[in-house]
Structure formats: C-alpha cells, structure tokens
N, C-alpha and C positions, 0 to 999 in steps of 0.2 A: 715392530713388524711392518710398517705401513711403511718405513725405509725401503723395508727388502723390494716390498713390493715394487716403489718406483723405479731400485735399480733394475731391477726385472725388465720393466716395462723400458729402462731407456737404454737396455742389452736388445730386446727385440720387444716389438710392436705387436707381435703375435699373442704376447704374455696378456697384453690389454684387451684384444680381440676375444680372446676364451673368457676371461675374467667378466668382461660385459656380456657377454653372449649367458655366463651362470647366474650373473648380475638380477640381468632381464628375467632371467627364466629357470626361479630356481627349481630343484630337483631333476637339472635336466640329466636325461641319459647319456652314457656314454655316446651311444651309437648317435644318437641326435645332437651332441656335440660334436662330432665328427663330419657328418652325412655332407655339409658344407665345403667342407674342406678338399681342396685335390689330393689323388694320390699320392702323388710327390711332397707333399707337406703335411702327411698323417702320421708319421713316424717322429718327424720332428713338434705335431703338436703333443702327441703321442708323450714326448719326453717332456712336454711342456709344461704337459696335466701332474705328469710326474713331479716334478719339482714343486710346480704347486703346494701336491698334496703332502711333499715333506715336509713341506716348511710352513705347513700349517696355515697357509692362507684359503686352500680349500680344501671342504672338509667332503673326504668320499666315504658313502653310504651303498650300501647293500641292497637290492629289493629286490621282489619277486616281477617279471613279466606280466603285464596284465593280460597275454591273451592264454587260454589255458592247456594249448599245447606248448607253448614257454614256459608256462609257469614253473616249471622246473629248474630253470637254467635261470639263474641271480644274476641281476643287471644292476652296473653300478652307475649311482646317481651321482650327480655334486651339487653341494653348495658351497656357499662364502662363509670361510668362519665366523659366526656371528657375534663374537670377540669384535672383530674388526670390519664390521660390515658398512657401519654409517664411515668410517674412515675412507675406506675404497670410494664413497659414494668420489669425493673429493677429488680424489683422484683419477677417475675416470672420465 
C-alpha cells in the first residue's frame, strides 16, 4: 500500500499536501480540510480525498457537528489508516 501511496504523490503533489495536512491533524473535518484550498482546486482535491479513501490509505469517519444547531447534519472526518501510518511518516 505505501507503493500506491508514493505513485499517488509522484502523479500529483496535491496527494501529499492532504495526506500531511490529516497527518498533522488527525480527525480533521471535511470542511477544514478544504477551507485552504481555492475554488478552483476543490473539486479536484475533492476527487483526491476520494481516491484516498478507496484505496484505503484514508480512513473516513462519520461524526456529529459539535455546535448544536448542527448537530444534526454528520460531518465527515479523516484519518490515516493506522495499518500504514508510521509508513507515510517516511514518506512525507
């Protein structure tokens, strides 16, 4: 798996960008992995998270909103699957 990951990373640079950014700070939000990012390149990090999460290098979770007129509406977390987490360290 830590293959995939560096072809990942040596197809785009972006791949490494998200991957350290969940690295740093796990359980981050969707939306606060994003918030950084331009318009223009939210779509394609967008597909980026996606792949990711196929191929099992991150692992997305489910959780509730902490303020409580959110709490309604489930906001998706990530982390690094912890299968392969001191691996990545390496790589990043």
């Amino acid at each position: 798996m830590i293959n995939q990951v560096k072809q990942l990373i040596e197809e785009d640079n972006m791949y490494r960008d998200l991957l350290l950014r969940v690295y740093e700070q796990p359980y981050i939000s969707n939306k606060d992995l994003l918030d950084e990012v331009s318009e223009e390149e939210k779509e394609i990090c967008k597909t980026h998270l996606d792949t990711l999460v196929k191929t099992f290098i991150l692992v997305e979770l489910t959780s509730q909103s902490g303020s409580s007129i959110e709490s309604r509406i489930p906001q998706k977390i990530f982390i690094i699957n912890p299968e392969i987490e001191e691996e990545i360290e390496d790589v990043l």
